[in-house]
C-alpha positions as CSV (number, residue, x, y, z in Angstrom):
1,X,0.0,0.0,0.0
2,X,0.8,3.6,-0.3
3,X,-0.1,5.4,2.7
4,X,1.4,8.9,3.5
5,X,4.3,8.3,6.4
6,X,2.0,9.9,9.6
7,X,3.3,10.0,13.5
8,X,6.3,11.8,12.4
9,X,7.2,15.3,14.2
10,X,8.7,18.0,12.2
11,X,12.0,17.1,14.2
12,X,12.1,13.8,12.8
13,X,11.1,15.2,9.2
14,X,14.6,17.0,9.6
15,X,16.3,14.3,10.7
16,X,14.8,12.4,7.7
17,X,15.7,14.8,5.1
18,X,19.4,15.0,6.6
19,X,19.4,11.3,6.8
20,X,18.2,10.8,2.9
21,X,20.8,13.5,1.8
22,X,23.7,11.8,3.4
23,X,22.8,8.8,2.0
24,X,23.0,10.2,-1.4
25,X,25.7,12.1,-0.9
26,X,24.5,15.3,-0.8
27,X,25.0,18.1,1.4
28,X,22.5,18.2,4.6
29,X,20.0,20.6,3.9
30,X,19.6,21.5,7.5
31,X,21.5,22.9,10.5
32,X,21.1,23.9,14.0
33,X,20.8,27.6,15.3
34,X,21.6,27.7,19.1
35,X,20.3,30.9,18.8
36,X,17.3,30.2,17.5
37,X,16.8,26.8,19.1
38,X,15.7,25.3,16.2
39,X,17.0,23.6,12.8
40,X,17.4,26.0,9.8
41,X,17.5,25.5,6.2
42,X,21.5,25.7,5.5
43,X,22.6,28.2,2.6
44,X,19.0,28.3,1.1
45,X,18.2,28.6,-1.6
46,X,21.7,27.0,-2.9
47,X,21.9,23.6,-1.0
48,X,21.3,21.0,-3.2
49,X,20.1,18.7,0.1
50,X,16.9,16.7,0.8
51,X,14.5,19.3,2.8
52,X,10.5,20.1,3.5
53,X,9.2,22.9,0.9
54,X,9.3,26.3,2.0
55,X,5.8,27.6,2.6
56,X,6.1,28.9,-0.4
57,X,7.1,26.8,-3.0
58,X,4.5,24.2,-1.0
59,X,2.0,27.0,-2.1
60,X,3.4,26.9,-5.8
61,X,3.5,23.1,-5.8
62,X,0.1,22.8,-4.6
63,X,-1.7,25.6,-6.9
64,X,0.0,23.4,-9.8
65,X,0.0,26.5,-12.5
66,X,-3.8,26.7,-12.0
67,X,-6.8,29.2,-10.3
68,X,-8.4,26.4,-8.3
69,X,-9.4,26.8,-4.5
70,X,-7.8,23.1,-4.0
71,X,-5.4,21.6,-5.6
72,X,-6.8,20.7,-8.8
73,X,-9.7,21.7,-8.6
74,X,-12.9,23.9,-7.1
75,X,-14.4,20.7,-6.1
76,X,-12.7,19.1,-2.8
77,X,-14.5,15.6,-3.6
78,X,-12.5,15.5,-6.9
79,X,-9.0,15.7,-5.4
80,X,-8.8,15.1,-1.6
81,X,-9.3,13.5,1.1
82,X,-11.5,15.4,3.8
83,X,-13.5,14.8,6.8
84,X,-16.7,14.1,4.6
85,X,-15.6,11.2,2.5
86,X,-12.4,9.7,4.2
87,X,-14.3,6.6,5.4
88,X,-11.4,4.0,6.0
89,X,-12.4,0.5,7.3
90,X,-8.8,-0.5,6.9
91,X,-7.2,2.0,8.3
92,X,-9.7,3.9,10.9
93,X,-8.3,6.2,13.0
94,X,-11.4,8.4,14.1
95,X,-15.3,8.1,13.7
96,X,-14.3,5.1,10.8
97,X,-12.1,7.7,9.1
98,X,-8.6,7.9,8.2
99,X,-5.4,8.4,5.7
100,X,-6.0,7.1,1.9
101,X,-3.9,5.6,-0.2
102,X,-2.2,8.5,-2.2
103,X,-2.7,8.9,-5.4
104,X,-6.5,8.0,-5.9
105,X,-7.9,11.4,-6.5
106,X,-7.3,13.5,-9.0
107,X,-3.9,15.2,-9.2
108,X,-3.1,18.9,-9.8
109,X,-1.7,20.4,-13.0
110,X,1.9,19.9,-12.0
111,X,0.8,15.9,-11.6
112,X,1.1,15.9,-8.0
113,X,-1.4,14.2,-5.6
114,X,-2.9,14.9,-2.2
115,X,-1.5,18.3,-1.7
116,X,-5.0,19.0,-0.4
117,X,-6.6,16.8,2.0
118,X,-5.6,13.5,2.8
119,X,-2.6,14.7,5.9
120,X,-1.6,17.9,6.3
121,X,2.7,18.6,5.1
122,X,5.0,20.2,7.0
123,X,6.7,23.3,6.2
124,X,10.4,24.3,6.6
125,X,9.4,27.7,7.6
126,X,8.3,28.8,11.1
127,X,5.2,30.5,11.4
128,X,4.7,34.3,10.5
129,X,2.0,36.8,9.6
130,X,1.8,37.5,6.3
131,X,2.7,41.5,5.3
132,X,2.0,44.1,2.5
133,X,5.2,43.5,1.0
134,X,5.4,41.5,-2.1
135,X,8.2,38.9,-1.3
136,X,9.6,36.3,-3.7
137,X,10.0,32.9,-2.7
138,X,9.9,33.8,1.1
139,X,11.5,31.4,3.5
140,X,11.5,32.7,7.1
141,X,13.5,31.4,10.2
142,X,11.5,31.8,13.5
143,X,12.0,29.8,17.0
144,X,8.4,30.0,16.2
145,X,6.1,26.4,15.6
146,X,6.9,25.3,11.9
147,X,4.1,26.2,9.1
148,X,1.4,22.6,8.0
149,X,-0.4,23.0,4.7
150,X,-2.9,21.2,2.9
151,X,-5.2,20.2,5.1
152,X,-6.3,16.4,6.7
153,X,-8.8,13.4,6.1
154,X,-9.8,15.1,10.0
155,X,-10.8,18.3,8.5
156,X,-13.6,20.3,7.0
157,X,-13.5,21.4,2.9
158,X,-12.8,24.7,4.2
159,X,-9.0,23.5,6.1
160,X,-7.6,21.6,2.9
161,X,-8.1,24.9,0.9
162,X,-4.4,25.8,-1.2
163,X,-4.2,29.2,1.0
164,X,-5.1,27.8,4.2
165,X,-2.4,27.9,6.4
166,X,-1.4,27.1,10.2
167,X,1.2,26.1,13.0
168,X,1.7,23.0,14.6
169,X,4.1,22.3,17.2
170,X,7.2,20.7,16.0
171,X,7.3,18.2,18.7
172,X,3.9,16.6,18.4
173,X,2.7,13.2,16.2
174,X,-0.2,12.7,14.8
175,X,-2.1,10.5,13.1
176,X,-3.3,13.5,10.4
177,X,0.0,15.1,9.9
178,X,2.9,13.9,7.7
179,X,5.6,15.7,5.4
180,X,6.8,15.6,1.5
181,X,10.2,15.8,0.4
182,X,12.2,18.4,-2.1
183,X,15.0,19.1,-3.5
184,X,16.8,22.0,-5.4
185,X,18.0,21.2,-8.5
């Protein structure tokens, strides 16, 4: 089966992405700030490492090149999995609902899957309120609880929306919470 990897905190996400670039011989994407007390993307945008998207190229990702509310479309039903139709007798986690297998809905116009609904992704960037400025590619380091996106099987329609956005402490596992990997080329 092809479940989404769930129970993982955004610590271990890291440690993942680290893990994954060492293995392939690439250079560790992140580092710790003692400052901070956090980990931080190293040399970004220029490290060619395993890492969690940015807030916003998860945003970019998950719009696929197209005007939709969700990824893919206006329609939720059509390309995610949300609190109304995430029945799971396999896999039941709450209420007979649960993670799906990715990649049964319909995916976005870059080809990717699940970026809304199913578990929500974690972010590399700490949370921040959003400001007038226009910024490009923003990636912000904050002590601050990391950024989720995308929305849950747990949630309503109006959660697994491509602009809906919140924090989640970086220590915590759940069951409707899991993380997608990049790289820079």
């Amino acid at each position: 089966t092809k479940y989404p990897v769930i129970e993982v905190t955004w610590y271990g996400a890291v440690a993942y992405c680290n893990w994954l670039s060492w293995q392939k011989g690439l250079p560790e994407a992140y580092e710790w700030d003692s400052y901070l007390r956090t980990y931080k993307l190293r040399d970004y945008p220029y490290n060619k490492g395993y890492r969690l998207p940015t807030e916003a190229e998860w945003e970019y990702a998950a719009r696929g090149g197209e005007p939709y509310k969700y990824a893919g479309s206006d329609d939720m039903n059509e390309v995610g999995w949300y609190r109304e139709n995430s029945e799971n007798p396999r896999y039941a986690l709450d209420e007979g609902r649960g993670a799906q297998e990715v990649g049964q809905k319909r995916a976005n116009g870059y080809g990717l899957y699940d970026m809304s609904g199913n578990v929500w992704e974690w972010c590399s960037d700490g949370w921040y309120g959003y400001t007038n400025e226009a910024e490009v590619n923003p990636y912000i380091e904050s002590s601050s609880y990391p950024v989720i996106r995308g929305g849950s099987w747990l949630n309503y329609a109006f959660s697994c929306r491509v602009a809906y956005r919140i924090y989640y402490d970086p220590s915590r596992r759940c069951h409707h919470v899991g993380f997608r990997v990049v790289r820079t080329r």
